[in-house]
GUVEX-207682 format. One record per residue (C-alpha): residue in one letter; x, y, z; residue number from 0. Coordinates in steps of 0.1 Angstrom, whole numbers, plus 5000, padded with zeros to 4 digits. Layout:
N
type|x|y|z|seq
A|X|Y|Z|NUM
...
END
This chain:
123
type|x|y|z|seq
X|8528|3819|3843|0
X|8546|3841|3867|1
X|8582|3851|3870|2
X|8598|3853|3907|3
X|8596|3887|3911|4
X|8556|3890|3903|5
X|8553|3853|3926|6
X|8566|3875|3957|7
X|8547|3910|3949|8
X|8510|3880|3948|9
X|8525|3867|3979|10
X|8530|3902|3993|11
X|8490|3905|3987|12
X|8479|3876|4006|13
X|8460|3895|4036|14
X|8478|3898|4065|15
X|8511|3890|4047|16
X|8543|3907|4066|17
X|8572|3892|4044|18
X|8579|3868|4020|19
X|8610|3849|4008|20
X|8620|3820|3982|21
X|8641|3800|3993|22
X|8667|3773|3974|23
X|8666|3744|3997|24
X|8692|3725|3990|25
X|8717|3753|3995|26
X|8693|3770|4020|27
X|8700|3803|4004|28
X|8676|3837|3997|29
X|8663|3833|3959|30
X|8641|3867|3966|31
X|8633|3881|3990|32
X|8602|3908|3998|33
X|8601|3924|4036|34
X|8627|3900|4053|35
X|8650|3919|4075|36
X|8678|3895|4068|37
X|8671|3875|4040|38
X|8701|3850|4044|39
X|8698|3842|4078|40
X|8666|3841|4069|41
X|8664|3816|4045|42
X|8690|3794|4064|43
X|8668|3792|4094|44
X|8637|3789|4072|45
X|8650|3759|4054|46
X|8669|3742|4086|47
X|8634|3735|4100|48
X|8618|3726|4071|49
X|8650|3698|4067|50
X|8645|3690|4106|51
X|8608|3683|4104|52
X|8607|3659|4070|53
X|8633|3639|4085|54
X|8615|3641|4120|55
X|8584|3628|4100|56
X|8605|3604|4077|57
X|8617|3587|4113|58
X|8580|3581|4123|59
X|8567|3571|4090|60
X|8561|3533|4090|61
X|8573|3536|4049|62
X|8603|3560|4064|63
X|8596|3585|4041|64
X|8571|3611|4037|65
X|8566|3643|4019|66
X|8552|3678|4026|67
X|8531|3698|4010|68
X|8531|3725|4033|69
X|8541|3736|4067|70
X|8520|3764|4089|71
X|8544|3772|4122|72
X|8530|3792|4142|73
X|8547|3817|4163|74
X|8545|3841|4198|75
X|8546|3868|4169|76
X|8534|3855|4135|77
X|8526|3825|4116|78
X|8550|3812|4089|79
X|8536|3794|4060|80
X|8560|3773|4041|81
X|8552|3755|4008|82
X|8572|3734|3987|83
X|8577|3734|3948|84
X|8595|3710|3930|85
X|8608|3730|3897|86
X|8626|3713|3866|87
X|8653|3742|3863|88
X|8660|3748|3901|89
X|8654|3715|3922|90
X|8631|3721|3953|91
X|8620|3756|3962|92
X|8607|3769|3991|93
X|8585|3796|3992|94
X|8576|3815|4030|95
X|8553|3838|4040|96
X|8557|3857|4072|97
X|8516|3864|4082|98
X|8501|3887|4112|99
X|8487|3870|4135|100
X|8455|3890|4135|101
X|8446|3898|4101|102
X|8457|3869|4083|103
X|8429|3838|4073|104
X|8454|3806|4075|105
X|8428|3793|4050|106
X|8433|3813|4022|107
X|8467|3820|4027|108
X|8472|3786|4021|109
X|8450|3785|3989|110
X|8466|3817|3976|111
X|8503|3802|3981|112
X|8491|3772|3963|113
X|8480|3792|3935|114
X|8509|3813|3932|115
X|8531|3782|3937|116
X|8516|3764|3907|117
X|8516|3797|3887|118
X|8552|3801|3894|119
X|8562|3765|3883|120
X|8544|3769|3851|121
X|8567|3797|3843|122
END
C-alpha cells in the first residue's frame, strides 16, 4: 500500500525516468504531479491521446470495444509510458512516465509501473 505522493517519488526511481504525472481521466486533470513543466496541459494532452487511441482501437475491434493496459509512445525526445488503473474511490486513473530515451529499459519500466500501479490501488 502506497499513497499518491510515495506512487510518484517509486515512479521517479524507475531508471531513466524524467517526469511523472497522475492523471484523472475523465476530467483529464493533474492528480500529482513530479517533474512536469506544466502539469495541466500536461495531463490534458496526456489523457486526449490516451481517449483518441481506445476509441481508435474500439473502431477496429470486431467486438467494438477494447481495453488497455498500457500505452508506450514513443517520441523524437522521450518515451511516454502510460498505464491505466481502475480505483473504487476515483474512477480510472492514469498514471505517465516521461523516460530518456537512452537510459531507460522499456521492460522494466513497464514492470515497475505495474507494480507501483497495483501498490497504489491497494491503498
Amino acid at each position: 500500500m502506497i499513497g499518491i505522493e510515495d506512487c510518484l517519488f517509486e515512479a521517479m526511481s524507475i531508471p531513466g525516468a524524467l517526469g511523472a504525472i497522475l492523471v484523472d481521466h475523465a476530467s483529464g486533470t493533474a492528480v500529482a504531479t513530479r517533474g512536469q513543466p506544466d502539469p495541466e496541459r500536461s495531463a490534458s494532452g496526456l489523457s486526449e491521446a490516451f481517449r483518441a487511441t481506445q476509441v481508435g482501437l474500439a473502431l477496429s475491434s470486431p467486438s467494438g470495444t477494447v481495453r488497455i493496459d498500457d500505452m508506450i509512445i514513443t517520441t523524437d525526445q522521450s518515451y511516454q509510458l502510460i498505464k491505466t488503473m481502475e480505483t473504487p474511490f476515483d474512477g480510472p486513473l492514469l498514471i505517465c512516465v516521461r523516460l530518456d530515451l537512452a537510459r531507460a529499459n522499456l521492460g522494466l519500466a513497464r514492470h515497475r509501473l505495474q507494480s507501483i500501479s497495483r501498490q497504489l490501488i491497494a491503498s
